[in-house]
C-alpha positions in Angstrom: 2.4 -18.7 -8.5 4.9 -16.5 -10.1 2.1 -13.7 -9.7 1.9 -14.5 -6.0 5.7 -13.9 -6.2 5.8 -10.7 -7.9 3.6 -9.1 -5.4 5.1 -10.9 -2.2 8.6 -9.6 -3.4 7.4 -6.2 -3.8 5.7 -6.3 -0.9 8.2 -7.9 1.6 10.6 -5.1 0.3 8.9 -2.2 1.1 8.1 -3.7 4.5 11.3 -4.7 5.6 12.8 -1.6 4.2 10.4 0.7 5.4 10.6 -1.4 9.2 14.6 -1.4 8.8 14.7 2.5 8.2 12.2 3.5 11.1 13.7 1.1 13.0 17.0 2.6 11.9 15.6 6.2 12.8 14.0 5.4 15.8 17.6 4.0 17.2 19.2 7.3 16.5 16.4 9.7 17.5 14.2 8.2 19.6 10.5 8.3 18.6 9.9 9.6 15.8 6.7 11.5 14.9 5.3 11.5 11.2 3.8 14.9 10.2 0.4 15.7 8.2 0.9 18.8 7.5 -1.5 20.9 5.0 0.5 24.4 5.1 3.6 22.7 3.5 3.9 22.6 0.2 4.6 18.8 -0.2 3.4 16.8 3.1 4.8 14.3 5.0 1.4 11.9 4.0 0.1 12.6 0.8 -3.4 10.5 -0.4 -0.7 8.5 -2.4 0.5 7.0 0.2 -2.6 6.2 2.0 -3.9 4.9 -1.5 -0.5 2.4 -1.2 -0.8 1.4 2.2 -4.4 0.3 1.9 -4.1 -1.7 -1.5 -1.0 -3.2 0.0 -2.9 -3.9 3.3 -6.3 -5.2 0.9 -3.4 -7.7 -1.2 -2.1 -8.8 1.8 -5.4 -9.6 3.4 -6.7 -11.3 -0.4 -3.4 -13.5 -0.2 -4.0 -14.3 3.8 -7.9 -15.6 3.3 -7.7 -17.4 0.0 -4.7 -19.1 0.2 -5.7 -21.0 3.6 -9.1 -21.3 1.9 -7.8 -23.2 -1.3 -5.8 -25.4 1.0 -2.6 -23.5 0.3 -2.9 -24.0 -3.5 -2.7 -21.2 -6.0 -6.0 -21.1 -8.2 -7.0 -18.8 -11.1 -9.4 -16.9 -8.2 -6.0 -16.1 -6.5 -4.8 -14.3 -9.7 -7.7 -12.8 -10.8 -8.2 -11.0 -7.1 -4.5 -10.0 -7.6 -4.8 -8.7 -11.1 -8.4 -6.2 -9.9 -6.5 -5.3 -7.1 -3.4 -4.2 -8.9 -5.7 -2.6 -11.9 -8.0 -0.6 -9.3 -4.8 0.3 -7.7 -3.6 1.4 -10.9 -6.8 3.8 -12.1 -7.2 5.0 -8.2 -3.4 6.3 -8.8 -4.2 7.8 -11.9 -7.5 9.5 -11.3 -5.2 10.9 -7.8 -2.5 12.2 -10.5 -4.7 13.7 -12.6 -6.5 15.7 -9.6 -10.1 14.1 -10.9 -11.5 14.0 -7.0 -10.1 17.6 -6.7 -8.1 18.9 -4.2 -9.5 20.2 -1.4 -10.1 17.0 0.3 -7.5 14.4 1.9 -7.9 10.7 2.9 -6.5 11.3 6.7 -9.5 13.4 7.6 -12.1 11.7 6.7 
C-alpha cells in the first residue's frame, strides 16, 4: 500500500499542478496553444514528456483495473505491475538520454 501511495502522491501532484497552472494561464490569456516546434532548439514537447505522460497514463490505468478487480485490496500483482512499470519507465528514459533510438525521429509524428 505505501507503494500505491508513492505513485498516487506523485501523481496527483503533477496533475493538480499541471491543471492549476494551465488553468491559471488560461484565466489570464485565454486559450493557450502548446507548440511542437522542430526548428527551435529545445521544443515545447520533447519525447520526454510524451514518454511521462503515457507511463503516467499506463500507472493510472494499471491502478484503475486491478484495484476494482482485487476487490479494492492491494496484492503483490498490484506492486509488481507498479514496480515493471516504473523500471520500463526508468530504461525508456535512459535509452531517450542517451540518444540510443537516434534523433531524427519524434513520438508526436508517428
Amino acid at each position: 500500500m505505501a507503494l500505491s501511495a508513492c505513485y498516487s502522491g506523485c501523481i496527483s501532484n503533477v496533475l493538480i499542478g499541471l491543471g492549476i497552472a494551465f488553468a491559471v494561464d488560461v484565466a489570464k490569456h485565454g486559450t493557450i496553444f502548446l507548440t511542437v516546434s522542430t526548428e527551435s532548439p529545445e521544443p515545447a514537447l520533447t519525447n520526454m514528456s510524451f514518454v511521462g505522460f503515457f507511463f503516467i497514463l499506463f500507472g493510472l490505468l494499471w491502478i484503475l483495473i486491478t484495484v476494482p478487480a482485487f476487490q479494492f485490496r492491494y496484492t503483490k500483482i498490484n506492486s509488481i505491475g507498479l514496480i515493471v512499470i516504473y523500471v520500463a519507465f526508468i530504461v525508456v528514459s535512459a535509452l531517450l538520454l542517451f540518444d540510443v533510438f537516434g534523433t531524427d525521429w519524434v513520438l508526436w509524428e508517428l
